[in-house]
C-alpha positions in Angstrom: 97.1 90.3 94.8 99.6 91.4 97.8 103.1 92.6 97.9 103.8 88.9 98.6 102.9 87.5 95.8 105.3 89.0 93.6 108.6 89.7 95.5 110.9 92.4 94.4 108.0 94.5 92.8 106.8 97.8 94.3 103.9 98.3 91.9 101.1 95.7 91.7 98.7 97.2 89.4 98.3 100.2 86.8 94.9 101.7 86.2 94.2 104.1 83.9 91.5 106.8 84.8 89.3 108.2 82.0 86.3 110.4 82.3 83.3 110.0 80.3 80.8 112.6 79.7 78.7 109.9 78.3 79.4 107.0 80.8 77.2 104.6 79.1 78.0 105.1 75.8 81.9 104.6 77.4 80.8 101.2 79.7 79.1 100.1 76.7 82.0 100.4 73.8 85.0 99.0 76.3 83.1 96.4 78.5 80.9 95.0 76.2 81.7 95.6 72.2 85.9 95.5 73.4 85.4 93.0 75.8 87.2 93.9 78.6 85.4 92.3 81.5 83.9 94.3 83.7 85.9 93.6 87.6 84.1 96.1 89.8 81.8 99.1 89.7 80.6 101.3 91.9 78.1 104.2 92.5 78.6 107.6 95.0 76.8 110.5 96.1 75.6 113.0 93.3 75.5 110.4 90.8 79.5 109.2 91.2 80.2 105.8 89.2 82.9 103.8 87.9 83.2 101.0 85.9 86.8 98.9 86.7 87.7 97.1 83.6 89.9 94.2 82.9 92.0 94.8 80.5 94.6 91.7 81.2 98.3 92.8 81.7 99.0 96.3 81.7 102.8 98.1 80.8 103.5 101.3 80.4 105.1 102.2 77.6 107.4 105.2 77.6 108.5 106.3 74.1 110.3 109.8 73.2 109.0 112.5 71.0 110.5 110.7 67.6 109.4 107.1 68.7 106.0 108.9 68.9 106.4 110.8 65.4 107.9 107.2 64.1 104.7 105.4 65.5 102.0 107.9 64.6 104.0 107.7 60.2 103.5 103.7 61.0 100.2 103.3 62.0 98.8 106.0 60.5 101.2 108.1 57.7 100.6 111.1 59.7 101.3 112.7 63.5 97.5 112.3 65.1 98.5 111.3 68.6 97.8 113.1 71.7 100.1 112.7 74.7 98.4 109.8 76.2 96.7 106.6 73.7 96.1 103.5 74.6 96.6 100.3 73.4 94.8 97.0 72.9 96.8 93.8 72.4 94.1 91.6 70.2 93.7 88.1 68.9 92.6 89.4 65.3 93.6 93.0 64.5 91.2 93.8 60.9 87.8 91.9 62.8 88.4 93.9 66.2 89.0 97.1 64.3 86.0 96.5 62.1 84.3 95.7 64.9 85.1 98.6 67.3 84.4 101.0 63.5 80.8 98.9 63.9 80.4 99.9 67.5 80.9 104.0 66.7 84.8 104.2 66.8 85.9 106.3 64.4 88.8 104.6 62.1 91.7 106.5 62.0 93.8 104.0 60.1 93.2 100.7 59.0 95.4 97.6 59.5 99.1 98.2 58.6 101.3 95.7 59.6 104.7 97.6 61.3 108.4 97.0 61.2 108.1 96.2 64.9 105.9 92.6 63.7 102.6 93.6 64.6 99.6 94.4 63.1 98.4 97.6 63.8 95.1 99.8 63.7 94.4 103.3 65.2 90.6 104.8 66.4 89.0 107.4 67.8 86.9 105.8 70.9 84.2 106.6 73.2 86.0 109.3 76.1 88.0 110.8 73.7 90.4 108.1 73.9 92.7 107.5 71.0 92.8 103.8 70.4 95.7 101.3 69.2 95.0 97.5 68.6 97.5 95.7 67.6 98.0 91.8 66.8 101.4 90.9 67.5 102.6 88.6 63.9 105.5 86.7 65.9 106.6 85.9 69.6 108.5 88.4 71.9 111.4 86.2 71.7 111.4 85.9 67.7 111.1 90.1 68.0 113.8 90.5 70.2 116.2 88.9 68.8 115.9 91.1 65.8 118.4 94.0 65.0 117.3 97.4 66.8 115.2 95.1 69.7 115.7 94.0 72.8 115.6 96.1 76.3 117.4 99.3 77.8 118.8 96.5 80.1 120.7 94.4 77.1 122.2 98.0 76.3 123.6 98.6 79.5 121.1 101.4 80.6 120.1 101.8 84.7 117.0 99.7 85.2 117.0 99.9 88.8 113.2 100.2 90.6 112.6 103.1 92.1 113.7 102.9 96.2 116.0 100.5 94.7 
């Protein structure tokens, strides 16, 4: 993908860097148990690797520190988060939690379906990742058009790009 092929945007790509003390056991649980298809890898001096992984479309969601409170008493009943979790869209929430459990994740909450329409699960995963999947129960334009949705843009806030 270039610069050209989507005009107007300054970032192409986000990747998120993890390390794994047990690389394997990381490749393993996210490529192969998740699914996320493995796009490029690559081995350096003094045993350097990397695994690129596909995980489809990536956002990055910004929330403040009540959204995060208000996320972690959804999902879970209880603040667990750490700064940084990630998140899996998935086809079926309950099978790819009890899946991912299957594989060595540790559940942290099961299923719980949240006021935001989504069905939502919470794990501990391989690199000390904190884990979200969540199976979205409607589209993003039935969920926006619902009271309390919708973007900073609808509500009048500055949306400008960076440089922009």
């Amino acid at each position: 993908m270039t610069g050209s092929d989507l005009p107007g945007r300054r970032v192409l790509q986000m990747r998120v860097v993890v390390e794994a003390e047990d690389y394997e056991t990381a490749v393993h649980f996210y490529r192969d148990v998740l699914g996320l298809p493995e796009q490029e890898a690559f081995e350096g001096d003094g045993g350097a690797r990397v695994a690129i992984l596909d995980a489809g479309r990536a956002t990055l969601e910004i929330a403040n520190p009540a959204q995060k409170r208000m996320i972690d008493e959804v999902e879970v009943g209880r603040p667990v988060a750490p700064k940084i979790r990630i998140a899996f869209e998935v086809v079926d929430g309950q099978a790819a939690t009890d899946l991912l459990v299957g594989a060595g994740a540790t559940l942290l909450a099961s299923p719980v379906e949240t006021p935001w329409r989504s069905l939502n699960s919470r794990l501990g995963g391989p690199a000390g990742l904190q884990i979200t999947l969540f199976q979205e129960l409607e589209t993003l334009e039935e969920r926006t058009a619902r009271e309390g949705f919708g973007t900073d843009a609808g509500r009048g806030s500055d949306t400008s790009p960076v440089g922009g």
